[in-house]
C-alpha positions as CSV (number, residue, x, y, z in Angstrom):
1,X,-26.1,-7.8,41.1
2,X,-24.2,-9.4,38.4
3,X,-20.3,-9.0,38.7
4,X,-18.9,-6.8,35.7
5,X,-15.7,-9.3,35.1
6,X,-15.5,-13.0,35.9
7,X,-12.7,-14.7,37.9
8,X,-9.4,-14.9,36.9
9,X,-10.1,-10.9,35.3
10,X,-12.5,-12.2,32.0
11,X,-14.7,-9.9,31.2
12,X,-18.1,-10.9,30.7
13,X,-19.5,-11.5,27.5
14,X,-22.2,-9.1,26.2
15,X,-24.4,-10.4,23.1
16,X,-24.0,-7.4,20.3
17,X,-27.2,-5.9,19.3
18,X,-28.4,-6.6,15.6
19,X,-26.1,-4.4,12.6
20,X,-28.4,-1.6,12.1
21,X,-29.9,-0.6,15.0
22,X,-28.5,3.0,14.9
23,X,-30.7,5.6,14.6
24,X,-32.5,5.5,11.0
25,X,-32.5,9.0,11.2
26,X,-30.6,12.4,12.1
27,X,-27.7,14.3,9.6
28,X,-25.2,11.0,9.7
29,X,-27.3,8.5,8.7
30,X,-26.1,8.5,5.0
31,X,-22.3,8.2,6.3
32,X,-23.5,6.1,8.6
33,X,-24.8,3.5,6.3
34,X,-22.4,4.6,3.6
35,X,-19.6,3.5,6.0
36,X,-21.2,0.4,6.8
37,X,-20.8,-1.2,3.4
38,X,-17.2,0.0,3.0
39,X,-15.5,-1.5,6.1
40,X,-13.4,-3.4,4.0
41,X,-11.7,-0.1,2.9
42,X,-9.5,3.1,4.9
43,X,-12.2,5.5,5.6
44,X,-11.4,8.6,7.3
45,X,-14.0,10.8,9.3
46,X,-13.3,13.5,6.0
47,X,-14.9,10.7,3.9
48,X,-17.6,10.3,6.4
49,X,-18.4,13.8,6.4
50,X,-18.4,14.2,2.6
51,X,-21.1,11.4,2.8
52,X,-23.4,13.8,4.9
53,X,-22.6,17.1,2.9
54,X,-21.0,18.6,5.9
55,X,-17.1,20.5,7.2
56,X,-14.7,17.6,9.1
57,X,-15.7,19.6,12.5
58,X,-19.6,20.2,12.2
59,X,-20.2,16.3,10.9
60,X,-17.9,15.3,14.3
61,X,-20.1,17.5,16.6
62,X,-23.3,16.1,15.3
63,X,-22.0,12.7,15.1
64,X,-21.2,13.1,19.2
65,X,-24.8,14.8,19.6
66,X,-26.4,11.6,17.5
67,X,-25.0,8.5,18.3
68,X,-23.0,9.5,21.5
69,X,-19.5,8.8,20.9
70,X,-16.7,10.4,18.1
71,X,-16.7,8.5,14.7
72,X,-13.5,6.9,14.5
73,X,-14.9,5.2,17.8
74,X,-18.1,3.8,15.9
75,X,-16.1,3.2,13.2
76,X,-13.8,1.4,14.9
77,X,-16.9,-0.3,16.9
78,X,-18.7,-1.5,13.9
79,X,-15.6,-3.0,12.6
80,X,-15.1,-5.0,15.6
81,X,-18.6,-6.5,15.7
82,X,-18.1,-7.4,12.2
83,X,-15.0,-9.0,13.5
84,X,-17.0,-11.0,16.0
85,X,-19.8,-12.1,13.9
86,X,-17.4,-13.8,11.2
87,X,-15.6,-15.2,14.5
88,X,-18.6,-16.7,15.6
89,X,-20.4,-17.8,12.5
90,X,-17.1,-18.9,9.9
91,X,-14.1,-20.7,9.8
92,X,-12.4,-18.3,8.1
93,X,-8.9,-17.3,8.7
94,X,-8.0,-14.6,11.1
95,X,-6.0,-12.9,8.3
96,X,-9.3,-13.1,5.8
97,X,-11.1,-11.6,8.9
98,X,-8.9,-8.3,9.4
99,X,-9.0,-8.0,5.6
100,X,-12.8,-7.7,5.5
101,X,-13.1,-5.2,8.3
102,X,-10.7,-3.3,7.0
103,X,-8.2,-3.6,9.5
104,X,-5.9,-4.4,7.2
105,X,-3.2,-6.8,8.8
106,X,-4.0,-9.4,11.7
107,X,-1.3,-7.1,14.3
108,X,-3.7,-4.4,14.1
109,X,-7.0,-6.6,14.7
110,X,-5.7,-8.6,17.6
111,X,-4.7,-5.3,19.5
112,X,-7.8,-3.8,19.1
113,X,-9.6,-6.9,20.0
114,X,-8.2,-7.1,23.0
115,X,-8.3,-3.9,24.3
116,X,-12.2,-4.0,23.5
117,X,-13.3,-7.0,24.9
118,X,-10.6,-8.4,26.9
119,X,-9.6,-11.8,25.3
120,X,-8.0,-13.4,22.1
121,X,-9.3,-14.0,19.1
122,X,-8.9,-18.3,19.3
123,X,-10.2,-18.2,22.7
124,X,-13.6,-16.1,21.7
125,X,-13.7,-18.0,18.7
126,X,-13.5,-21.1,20.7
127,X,-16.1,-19.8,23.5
128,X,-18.8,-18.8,20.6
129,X,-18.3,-20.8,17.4
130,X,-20.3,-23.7,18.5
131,X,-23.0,-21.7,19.8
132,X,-24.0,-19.7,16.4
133,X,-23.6,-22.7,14.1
C-alpha cells in the first residue's frame, strides 16, 4: 500500500499522462481540441459549446457524461498541466508561464497551483526541472 501524502503533509507526485489522451471521439471533441490551442486566451464554457454546435446546458451535460467532470474543471485541468510541463521543461518566468495558460496574472496561477497539487511553484520547479532536461 502506498501512502497517499508523504511526511510533513506533501502530497505525492503523480506523472501527468501525455496532452491528448482524451477521448478522440464523442460530441466535445471539437471544443475539446479547439480549447486546447487557445489556452492562452479567456474561454468560457459558452465558447466551448459554440465549438460543438450545442445550448450552454446540453454541451455541460455531455461534457459530464464524456470526460467525467464539468468543463471549467478540465479547462482549468489542462491549463494546469500546461503549467507543469513549461515548469518542468523551461526556464521561463513564472509570469510568462500564467500568460501562456491563460491565467492571466501570476496571483491567480499560484492559488490554483496549490490547491491542485499541494506545493509552490519554485519548489515543484525545483523537484522536476532537472529531471525532464
Amino acid at each position: 500500500m502506498i501512502a497517499l501524502y508523504r511526511e510533513g503533509g506533501q502530497a505525492r507526485y503523480i506523472p501527468l499522462p501525455p496532452h491528448g489522451t482524451d477521448p478522440p471521439t464523442g460530441t466535445t471533441h471539437p471544443a475539446r481540441t479547439w480549447a486546447m490551442t487557445h489556452l492562452d486566451e479567456p474561454i468560457s464554457v459558452e465558447d466551448m459549446a459554440a465549438r460543438a454546435g450545442l445550448s450552454r446546458r446540453s454541451f455541460a451535460g455531455r461534457f459530464r457524461d464524456e470526460m467525467g467532470t464539468t468543463p471549467a474543471q478540465w479547462l482549468l485541468e489542462q491549463r494546469l498541466r500546461a503549467d507543469r510541463s513549461l515548469l518542468e521543461t523551461t526556464d521561463r518566468a513564472v509570469e510568462d508561464i500564467a500568460s501562456s495558460s491563460g491565467f492571466g496574472n501570476t496571483a491567480a496561477l499560484r492559488a490554483h497551483f496549490g490547491k491542485r497539487v499541494h506545493t509552490t511553484l519554485s519548489s515543484y520547479r525545483r523537484t522536476f526541472a532537472n529531471r525532464s532536461r
